[in-house]
C-alpha positions in Angstrom: 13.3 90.3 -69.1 11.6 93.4 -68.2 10.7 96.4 -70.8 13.7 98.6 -71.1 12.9 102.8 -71.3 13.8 104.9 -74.1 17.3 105.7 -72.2 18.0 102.2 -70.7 17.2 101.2 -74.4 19.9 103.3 -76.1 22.6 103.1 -72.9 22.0 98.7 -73.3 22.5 99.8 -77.6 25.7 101.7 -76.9 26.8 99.2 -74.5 26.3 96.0 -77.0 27.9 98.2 -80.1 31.0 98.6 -78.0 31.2 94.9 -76.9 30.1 93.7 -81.0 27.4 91.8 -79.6 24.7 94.1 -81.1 25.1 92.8 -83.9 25.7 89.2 -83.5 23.6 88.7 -80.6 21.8 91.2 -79.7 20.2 90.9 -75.7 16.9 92.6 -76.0 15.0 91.6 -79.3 11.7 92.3 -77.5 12.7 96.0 -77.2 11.0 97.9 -80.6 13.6 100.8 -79.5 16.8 99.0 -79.1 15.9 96.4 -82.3 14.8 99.6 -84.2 18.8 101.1 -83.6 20.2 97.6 -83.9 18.7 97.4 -87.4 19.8 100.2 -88.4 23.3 99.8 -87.1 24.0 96.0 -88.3 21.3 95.5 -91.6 21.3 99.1 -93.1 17.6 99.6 -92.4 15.9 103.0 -92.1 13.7 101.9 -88.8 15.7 104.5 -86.7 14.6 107.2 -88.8 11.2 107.3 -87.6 12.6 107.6 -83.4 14.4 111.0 -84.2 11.5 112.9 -82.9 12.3 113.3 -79.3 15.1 113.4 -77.0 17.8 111.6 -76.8 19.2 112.9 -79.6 23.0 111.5 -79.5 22.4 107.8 -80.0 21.1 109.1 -83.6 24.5 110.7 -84.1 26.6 108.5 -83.2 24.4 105.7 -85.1 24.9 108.4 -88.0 29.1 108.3 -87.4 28.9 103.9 -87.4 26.4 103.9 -90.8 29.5 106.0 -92.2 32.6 105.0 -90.7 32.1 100.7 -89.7 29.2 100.3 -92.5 30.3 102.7 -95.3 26.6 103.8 -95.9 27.4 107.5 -96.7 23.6 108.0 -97.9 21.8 106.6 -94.6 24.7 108.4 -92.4 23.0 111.1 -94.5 19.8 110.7 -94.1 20.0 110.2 -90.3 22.0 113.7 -89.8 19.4 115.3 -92.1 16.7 114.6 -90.0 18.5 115.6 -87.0 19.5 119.0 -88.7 15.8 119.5 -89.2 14.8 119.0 -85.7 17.7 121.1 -84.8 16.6 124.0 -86.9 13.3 123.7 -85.4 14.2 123.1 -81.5 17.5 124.0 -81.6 17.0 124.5 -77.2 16.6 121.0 -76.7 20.1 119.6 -77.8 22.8 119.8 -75.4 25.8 121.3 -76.1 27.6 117.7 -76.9 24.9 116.9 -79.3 25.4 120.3 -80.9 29.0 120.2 -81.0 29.0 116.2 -82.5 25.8 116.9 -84.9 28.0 119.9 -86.6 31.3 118.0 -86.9 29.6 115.2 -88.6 27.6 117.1 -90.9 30.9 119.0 -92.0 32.5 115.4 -92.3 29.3 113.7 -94.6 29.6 117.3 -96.9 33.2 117.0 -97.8 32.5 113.5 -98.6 29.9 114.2 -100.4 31.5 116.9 -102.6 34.5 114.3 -103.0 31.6 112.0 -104.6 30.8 114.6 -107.0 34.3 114.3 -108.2 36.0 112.2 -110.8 37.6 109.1 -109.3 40.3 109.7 -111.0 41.3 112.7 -109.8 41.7 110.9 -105.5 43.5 107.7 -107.7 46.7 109.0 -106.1 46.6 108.0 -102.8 48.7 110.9 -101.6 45.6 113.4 -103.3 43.2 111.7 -100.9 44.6 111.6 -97.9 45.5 115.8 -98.0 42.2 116.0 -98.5 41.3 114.3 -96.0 44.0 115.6 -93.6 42.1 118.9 -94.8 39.4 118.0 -93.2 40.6 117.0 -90.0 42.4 119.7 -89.1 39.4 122.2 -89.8 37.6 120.2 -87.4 40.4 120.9 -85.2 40.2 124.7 -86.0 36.3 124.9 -85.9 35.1 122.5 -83.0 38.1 123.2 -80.3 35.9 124.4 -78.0 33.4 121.3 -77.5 34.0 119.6 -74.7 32.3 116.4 -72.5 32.1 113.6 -75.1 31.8 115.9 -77.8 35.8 116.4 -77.5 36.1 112.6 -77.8 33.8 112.3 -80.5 35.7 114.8 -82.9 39.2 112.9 -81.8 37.8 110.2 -83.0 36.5 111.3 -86.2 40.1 113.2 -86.8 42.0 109.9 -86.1 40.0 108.1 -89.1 40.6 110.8 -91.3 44.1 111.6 -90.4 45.3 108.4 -89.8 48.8 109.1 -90.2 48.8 111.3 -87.1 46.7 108.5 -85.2 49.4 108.1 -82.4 49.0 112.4 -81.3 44.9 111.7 -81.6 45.5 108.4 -79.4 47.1 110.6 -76.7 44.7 112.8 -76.6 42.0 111.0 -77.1 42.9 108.9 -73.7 44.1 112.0 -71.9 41.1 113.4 -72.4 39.0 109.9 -71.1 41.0 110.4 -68.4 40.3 114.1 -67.3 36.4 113.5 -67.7 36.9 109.8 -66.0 38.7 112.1 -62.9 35.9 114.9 -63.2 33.2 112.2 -62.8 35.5 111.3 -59.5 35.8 114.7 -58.3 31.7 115.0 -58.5 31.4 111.9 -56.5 33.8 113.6 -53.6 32.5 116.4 -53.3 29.2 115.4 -53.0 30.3 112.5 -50.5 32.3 115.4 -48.5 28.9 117.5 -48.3 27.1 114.8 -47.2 29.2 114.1 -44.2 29.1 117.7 -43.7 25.9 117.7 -43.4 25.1 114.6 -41.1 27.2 116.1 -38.4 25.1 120.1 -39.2 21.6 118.5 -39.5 21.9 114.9 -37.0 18.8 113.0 -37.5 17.2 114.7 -40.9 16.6 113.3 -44.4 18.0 115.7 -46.8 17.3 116.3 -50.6 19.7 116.9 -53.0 18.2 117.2 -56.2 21.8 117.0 -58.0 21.8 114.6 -61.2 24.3 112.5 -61.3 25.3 109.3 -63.4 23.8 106.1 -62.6 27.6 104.8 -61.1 30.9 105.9 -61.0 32.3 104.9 -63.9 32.6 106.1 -67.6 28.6 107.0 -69.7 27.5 104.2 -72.2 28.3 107.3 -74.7 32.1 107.2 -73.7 32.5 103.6 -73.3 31.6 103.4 -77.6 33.8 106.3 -78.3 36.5 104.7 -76.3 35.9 100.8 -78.2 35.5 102.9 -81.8 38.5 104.2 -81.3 40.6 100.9 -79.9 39.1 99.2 -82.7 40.8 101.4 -85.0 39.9 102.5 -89.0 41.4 101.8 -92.1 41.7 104.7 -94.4 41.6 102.9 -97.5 37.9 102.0 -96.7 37.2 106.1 -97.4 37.3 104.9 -100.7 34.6 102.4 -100.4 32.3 105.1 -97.9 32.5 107.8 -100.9 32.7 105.9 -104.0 31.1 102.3 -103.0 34.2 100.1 -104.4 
């Protein structure tokens, strides 16, 4: 099998989280990157820590959102959005605006929860006290983080149908409207470049012309959407807040 790149490492990562095979079988063991997120993901180890020094930066954060949300680890999730913070405070120019928007929303998320911690038990025994609170939360994600779009808008969907669980169904229909639009963007893209193209064959007969226009790989949804989309199929039970702040 040949040596995977940095970015085919993390895109093969995000594909095998989605499917549940990184964990159970993961495909490329003989990839330090990939096994470094893998161990991370599934076992709770710290290896990913020491690859948060260069771009990519998004497979960190939403590694960060799984430590939290699928393995209740609220002080690795920690850790992991630490880092990034400080990288962000130091190069803030090289995260994209996704990253950005996704890095704040989660660092909001892990402070409430950690200010929760800091608070009797007793006083979230009520299970209408805790989820307020955390419908609290959500909705000043809502307020604060309206304006991210790409993947970003999906991430902080998905983060406000685990918290707000009770209004899963609205966050579901957005959630998949919105997979849509970008799903129909990426479609658009592909037209219009199609449409110059022929354009252009019939202006410049004969000649090899360069584009230099980045574009996906394929015309179909990012490795990033297609985990947000499986996250958010394969739903989140509220009760488990409990475990993520408290431990039990």
């Amino acid at each position: 099998m040949p040596t995977l790149t940095i970015w085919e490492a993390v895109d093969e990562f995000l594909k095998d989280m989605a499917s549940g095979m990184a964990c159970t079988n993961p495909r490329y063991t003989d990839s330090e990157y990939y096994m470094r997120l893998v161990n991370t993901a599934c076992r709770g180890a710290e290896d990913a820590l020491e690859l948060i020094d260069v771009k990519p930066y998004y497979p960190f954060i939403l590694l960060a959102y799984y430590v939290l949300f699928h393995r209740h680890n609220l002080n690795l999730a920690r850790k992991i959005i630490t880092k990034l913070g400080e990288y962000y405070g130091k190069y803030p120019y090289t995260f994209t605006s996704e990253e950005k928007c996704a890095l704040g929303m989660l660092r909001e998320v892990i402070r409430d929860f950690e200010a929760m911690r800091e608070t009797p038990k007793d006083v979230y025994r009520d299970g209408g006290s805790l989820g307020i609170r955390l419908r609290e939360v959500a909705s000043r994600l809502g307020l604060e983080f309206s304006n991210c779009g790409g993947w970003s808008g999906l991430f902080r969907l998905l983060l406000q149908s685990h918290l707000d669980t009770a209004n899963r169904e609205k966050y579901e229909a957005e959630f998949m409207a919105e997979f849509e639009r970008l799903q129909r963007r990426l479609r658009e893209i592909y037209e219009d470049i199609e449409r110059i193209e022929r354009e252009d064959e019939v202006r410049y007969p004969g000649e090899d012309i360069n584009y230099y226009i980045l574009l996906p790989a394929r015309e179909e949804p990012s490795p990033i959407e297609v985990f947000l989309k499986a996250m958010f199929v394969r739903g989140f039970d509220s009760r488990s807040i409990w475990r993520v702040v408290w431990g039990s």
